[in-house]
C-alpha positions in Angstrom: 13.4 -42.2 -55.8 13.3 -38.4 -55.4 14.7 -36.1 -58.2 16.9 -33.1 -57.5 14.6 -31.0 -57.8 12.1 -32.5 -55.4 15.0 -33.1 -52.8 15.6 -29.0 -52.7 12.3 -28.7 -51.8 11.7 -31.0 -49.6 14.7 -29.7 -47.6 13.5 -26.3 -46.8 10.2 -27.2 -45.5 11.2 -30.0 -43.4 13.6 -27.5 -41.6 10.7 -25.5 -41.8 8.1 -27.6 -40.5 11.0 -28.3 -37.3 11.0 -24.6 -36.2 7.0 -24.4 -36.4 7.0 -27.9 -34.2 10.0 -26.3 -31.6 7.9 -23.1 -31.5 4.9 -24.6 -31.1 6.9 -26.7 -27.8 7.8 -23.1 -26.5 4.5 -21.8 -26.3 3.1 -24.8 -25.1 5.8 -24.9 -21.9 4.7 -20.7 -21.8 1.3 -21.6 -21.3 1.7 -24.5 -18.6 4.1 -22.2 -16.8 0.8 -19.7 -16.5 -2.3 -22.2 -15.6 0.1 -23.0 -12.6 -1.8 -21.3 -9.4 0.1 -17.9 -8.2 2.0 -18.9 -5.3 0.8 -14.8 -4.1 -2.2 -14.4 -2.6 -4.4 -11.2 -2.1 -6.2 -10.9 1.8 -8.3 -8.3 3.1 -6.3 -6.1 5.6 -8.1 -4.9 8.5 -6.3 -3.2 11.4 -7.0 -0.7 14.0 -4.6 1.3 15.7 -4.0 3.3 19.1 -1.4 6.1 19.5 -0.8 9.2 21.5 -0.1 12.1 18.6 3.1 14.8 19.2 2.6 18.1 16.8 5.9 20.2 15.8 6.1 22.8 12.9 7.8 21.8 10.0 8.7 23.1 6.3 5.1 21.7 5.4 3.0 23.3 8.3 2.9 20.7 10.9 4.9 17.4 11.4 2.6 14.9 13.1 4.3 12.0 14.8 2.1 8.8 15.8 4.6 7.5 19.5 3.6 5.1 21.7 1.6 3.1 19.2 0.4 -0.5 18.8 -1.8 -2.0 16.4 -4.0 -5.1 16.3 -5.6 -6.9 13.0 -5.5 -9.2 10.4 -3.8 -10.9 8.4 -1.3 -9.0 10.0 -1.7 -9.6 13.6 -0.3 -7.2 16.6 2.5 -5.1 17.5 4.1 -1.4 17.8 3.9 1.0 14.7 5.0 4.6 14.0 3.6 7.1 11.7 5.1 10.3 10.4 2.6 13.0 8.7 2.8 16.4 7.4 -0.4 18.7 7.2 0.0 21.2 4.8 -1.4 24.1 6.7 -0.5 26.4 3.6 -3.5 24.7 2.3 -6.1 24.6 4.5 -9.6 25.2 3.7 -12.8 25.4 5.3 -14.3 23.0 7.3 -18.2 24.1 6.6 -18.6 24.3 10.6 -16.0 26.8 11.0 -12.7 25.2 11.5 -10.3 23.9 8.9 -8.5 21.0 6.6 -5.9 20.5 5.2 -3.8 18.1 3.3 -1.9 15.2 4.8 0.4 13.0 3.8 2.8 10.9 5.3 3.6 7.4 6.2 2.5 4.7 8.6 5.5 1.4 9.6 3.2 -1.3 10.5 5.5 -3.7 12.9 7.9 -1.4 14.0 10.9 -2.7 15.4 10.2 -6.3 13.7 11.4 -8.5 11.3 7.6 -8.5 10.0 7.6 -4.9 9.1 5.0 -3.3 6.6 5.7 0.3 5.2 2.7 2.4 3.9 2.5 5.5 2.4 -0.7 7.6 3.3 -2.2 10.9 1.5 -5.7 12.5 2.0 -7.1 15.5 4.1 -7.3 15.9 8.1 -10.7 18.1 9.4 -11.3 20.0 12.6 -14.6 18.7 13.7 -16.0 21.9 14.3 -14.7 25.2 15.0 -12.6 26.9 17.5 -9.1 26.5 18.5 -7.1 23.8 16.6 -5.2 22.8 19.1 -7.6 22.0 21.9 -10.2 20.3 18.8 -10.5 17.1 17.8 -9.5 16.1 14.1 -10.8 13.3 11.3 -8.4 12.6 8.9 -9.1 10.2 6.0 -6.8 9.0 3.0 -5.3 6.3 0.6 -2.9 4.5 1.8 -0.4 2.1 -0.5 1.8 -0.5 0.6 5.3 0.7 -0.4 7.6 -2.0 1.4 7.5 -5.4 3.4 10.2 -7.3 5.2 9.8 -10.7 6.7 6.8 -11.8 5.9 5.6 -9.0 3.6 8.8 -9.2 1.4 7.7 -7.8 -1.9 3.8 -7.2 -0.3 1.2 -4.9 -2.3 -2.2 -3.4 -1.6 -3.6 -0.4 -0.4 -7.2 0.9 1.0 -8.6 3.4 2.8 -7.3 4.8 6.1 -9.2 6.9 8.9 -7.8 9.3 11.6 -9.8 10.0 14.8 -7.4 12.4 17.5 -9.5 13.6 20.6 -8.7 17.0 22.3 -6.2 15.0 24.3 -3.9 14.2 22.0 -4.2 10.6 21.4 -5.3 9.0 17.9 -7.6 6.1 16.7 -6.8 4.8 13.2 -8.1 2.3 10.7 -6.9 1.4 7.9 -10.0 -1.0 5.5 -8.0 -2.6 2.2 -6.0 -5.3 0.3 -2.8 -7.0 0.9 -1.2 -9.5 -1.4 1.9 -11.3 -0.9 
């Protein structure tokens, strides 16, 4: 038979020792919850691009628009895309052959037109391969790009990599774009 005494105490730390043993159960459940595999998965993005490039002035300098564009790679497969740029001319600099850069920024729709669409957003610097006129030149461009937004397929996507510009004389653009997708 337990006293009084012993019966106050004993109280207290059973209910005690029953909120260690639920909280104990919650982490346990936490931590099951995490070993469970991600159901996201993280693929190297490799895609290459053709498009014919249209220059207008803009607030920035020059608007650069990417038309008549289609894209091949993977994971992501083919189809059209549109790109929208702006080269800050306001802050060109040199070249080191005597032509000019300048900043670029921008953004790139992967799937255009598609349920399957996959929004980047592209900043770096554009270079005149060599000197002379800028508008009969050809241009490398290389920047970051980040994946901003994904329908379809690349609903809640992330990733980003590198991106490369190649426009000939004649107007027409070869990009690349090296990186990481998850999703």
């Amino acid at each position: 038979m337990t006293s009084p005494l012993q019966r106050r105490l004993l109280l207290p730390a059973v209910a005690l020792l029953a909120v260690l043993l639920t909280g104990l159960a919650i982490v346990a459940a936490a931590n099951a919850d995490d070993a469970k595999p991600s159901k996201r998965t993280t693929q190297r993005l490799v895609v290459r691009g053709d498009a014919t490039v249209a220059d207008a002035q803009c607030p920035a300098g020059i608007c650069i628009a990417l038309t008549d564009a289609t894209f091949r790679g993977t994971p992501v497969g083919t189809g059209a895309y549109t790109g929208n740029l702006e080269l800050a001319v306001a802050d060109a600099f040199p070249n080191g052959e005597g032509g000019v850069c300048a900043p670029i920024r921008g953004t790139i729709v992967l799937g255009e037109g598609s349920p399957n669409r996959l929004d980047l957003a592209v900043a770096g610097d554009s270079c005149q391969d060599g000197a002379g006129n800028p508008s009969t030149t050809s241009f490398t461009g290389l920047a970051r790009f980040v994946v901003k937004h994904g329908t379809g397929a690349y609903a809640r996507a992330s990733g980003g990599g590198i991106a490369t510009f190649l426009e000939d004389a004649g107007d027409h653009d070869r990009m690349t774009l090296i990186g990481t997708i998850t999703r």
